[in-house]
MIKE-433636 format. One line per field, with one value per residue (C-alpha): x, y, z; residue number from 1; residue in one letter. Coordinates in Angstrom, 3 decimals. Layout:
BEGIN
X <- [X, ...] $
Y <- [Y, ...] $
Z <- [Z, ...] $
resi <- [NUM, ...] $
resn <- [A, ...] $
% end
This chain:
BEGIN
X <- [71.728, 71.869, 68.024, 67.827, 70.219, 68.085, 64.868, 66.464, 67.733, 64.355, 62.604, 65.302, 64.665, 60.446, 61.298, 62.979, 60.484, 58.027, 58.844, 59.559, 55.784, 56.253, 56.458, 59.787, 61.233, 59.680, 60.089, 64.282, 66.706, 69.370, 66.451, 65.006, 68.679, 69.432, 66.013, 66.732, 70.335, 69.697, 66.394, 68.466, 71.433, 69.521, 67.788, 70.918, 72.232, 69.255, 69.297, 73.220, 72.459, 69.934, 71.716, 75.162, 73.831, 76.514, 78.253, 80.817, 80.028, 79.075, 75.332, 74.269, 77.892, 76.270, 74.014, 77.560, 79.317, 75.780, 75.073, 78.908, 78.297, 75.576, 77.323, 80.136, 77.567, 75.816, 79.989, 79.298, 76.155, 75.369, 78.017, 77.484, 73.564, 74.500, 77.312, 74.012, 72.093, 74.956, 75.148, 71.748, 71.937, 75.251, 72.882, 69.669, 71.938, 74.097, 73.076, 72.911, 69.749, 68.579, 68.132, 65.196, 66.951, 65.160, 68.863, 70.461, 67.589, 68.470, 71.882, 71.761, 69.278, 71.655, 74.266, 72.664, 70.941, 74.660, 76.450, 73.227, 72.670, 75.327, 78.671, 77.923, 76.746, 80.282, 81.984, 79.985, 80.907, 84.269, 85.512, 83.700, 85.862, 89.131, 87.626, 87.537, 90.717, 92.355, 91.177, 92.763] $
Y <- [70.970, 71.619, 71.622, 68.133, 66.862, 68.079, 66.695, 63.163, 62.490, 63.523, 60.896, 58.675, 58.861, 58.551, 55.561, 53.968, 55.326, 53.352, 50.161, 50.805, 50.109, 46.764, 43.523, 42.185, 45.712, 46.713, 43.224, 42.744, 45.111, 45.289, 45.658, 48.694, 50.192, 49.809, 51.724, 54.411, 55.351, 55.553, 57.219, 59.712, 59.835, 60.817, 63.642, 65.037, 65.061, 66.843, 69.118, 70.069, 69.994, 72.975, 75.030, 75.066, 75.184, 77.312, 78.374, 77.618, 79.847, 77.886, 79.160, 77.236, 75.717, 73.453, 71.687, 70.983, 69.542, 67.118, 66.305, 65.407, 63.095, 61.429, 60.719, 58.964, 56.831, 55.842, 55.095, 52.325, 51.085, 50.398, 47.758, 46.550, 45.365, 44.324, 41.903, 41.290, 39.767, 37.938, 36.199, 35.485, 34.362, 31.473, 30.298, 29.670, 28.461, 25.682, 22.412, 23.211, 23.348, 26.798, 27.302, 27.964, 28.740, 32.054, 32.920, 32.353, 34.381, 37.006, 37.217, 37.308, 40.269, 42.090, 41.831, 43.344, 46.129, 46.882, 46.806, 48.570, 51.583, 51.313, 51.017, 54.065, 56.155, 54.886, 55.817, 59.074, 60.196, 59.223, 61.160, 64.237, 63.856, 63.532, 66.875, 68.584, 67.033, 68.531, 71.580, 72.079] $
Z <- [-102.787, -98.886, -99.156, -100.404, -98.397, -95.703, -96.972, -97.767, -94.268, -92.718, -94.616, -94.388, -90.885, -90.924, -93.582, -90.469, -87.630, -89.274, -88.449, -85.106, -84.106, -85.830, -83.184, -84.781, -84.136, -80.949, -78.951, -80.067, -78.583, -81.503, -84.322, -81.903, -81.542, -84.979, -86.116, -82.750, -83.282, -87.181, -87.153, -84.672, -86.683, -90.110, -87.991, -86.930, -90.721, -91.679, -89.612, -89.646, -93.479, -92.890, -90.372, -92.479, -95.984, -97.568, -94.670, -91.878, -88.939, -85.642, -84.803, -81.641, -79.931, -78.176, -80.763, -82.288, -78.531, -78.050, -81.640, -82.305, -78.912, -80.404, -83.689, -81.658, -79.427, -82.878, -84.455, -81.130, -80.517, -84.354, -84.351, -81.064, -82.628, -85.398, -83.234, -81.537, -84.433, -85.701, -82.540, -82.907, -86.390, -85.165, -82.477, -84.686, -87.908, -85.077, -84.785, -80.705, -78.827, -78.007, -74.001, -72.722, -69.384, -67.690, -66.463, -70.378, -72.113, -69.206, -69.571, -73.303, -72.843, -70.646, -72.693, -75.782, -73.656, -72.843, -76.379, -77.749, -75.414, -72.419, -74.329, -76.549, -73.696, -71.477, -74.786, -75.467, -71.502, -71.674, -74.822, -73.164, -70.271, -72.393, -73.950, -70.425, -69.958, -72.694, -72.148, -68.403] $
resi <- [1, 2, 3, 4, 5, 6, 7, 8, 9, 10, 11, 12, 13, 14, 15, 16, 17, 18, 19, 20, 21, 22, 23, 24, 25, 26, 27, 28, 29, 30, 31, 32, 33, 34, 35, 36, 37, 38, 39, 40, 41, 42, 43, 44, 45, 46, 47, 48, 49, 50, 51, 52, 53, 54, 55, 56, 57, 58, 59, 60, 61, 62, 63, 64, 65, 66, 67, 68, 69, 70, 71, 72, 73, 74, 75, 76, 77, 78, 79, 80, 81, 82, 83, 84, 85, 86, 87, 88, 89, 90, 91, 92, 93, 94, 95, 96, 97, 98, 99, 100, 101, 102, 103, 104, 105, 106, 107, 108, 109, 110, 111, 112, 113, 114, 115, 116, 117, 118, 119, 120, 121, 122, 123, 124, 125, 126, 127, 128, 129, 130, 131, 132, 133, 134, 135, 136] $
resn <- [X, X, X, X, X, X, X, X, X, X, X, X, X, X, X, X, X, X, X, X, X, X, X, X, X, X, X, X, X, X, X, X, X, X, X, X, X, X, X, X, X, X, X, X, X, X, X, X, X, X, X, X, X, X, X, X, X, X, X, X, X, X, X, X, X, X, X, X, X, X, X, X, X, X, X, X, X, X, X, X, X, X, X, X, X, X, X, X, X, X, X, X, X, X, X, X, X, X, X, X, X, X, X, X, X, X, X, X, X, X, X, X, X, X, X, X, X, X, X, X, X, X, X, X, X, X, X, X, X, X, X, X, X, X, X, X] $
% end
C-alpha cells in the first residue's frame, strides 16, 4: 500500500511538471505556482509515504521541521493563485475595458507574485518563529 502511495504521488507530480514548459504555464504566475507548489507538494507525499511505510519512528528530524514548512506555505499560496485567476477570470468575463496601463499590468503582477510565493513564505517564517517561541 505505502509503495503505491509512493509511486502515485511521484507521477502525480511529473503529470504536473509537464506542463510547466508549456507558454500558458510558464508566462502566468498563478498557473506556474499552482503547477510549483503542487508538483512540490506530491513529491513530499511520496516521499513521506516511503520513509514511514509501516512505521512511526522519526528518521531524519529535520526533513519533518522543512517538509511540514512547505506543506503550510502550499495550505497559502495555492489559494492565493487560484484568488489570482479568479480575478482574472471577473476582469475578462466584465463588460469593462481591460488596461493596457504599464503601471496596472505591473501592479497586478506584483500582487500575484506576492499571494503566490511571498505570503506563504511570510506565513511559512512566521509559524517557525511561534515554534521557537514556544519552545523558550
Amino acid at each position: 500500500m505505502a509503495f503505491t502511495m509512493a509511486a502515485l504521488s511521484v507521477v502525480c507530480a511529473i503529470l504536473v511538471a509537464v506542463f510547466v514548459p508549456t507558454k500558458r504555464i510558464r508566462t502566468s504566475v498563478p498557473h506556474l505556482a499552482i503547477a510549483l507548489w503542487l508538483g512540490g507538494f506530491n513529491l513530499i507525499h511520496g516521499v513521506n509515504a516511503f520513509v514511514w511505510a509501516g512505521n512511526i519512528n522519526i528518521h531524519i528530524p529535520v526533513w519533518c521541521d522543512i517538509m511540514t514548512k512547505l506543506m503550510l506555505g502550499t495550505a497559502i499560496a495555492l489559494p492565493g493563485a487560484f484568488l489570482c485567476i479568479a480575478m482574472e477570470l471577473r476582469l475578462m468575463a466584465s463588460d469593462r475595458k481591460l488596461s493596457t496601463n504599464p503601471i496596472v499590468v505591473r501592479n497586478r503582477k506584483l500582487l500575484e507574485v506576492f499571494l503566490c510565493y511571498i505570503l506563504p513564505v511570510l506565513y511559512m517564517a512566521s509559524r517557525e518563529c511561534l515554534r521557537i517561541c514556544d519552545d523558550q
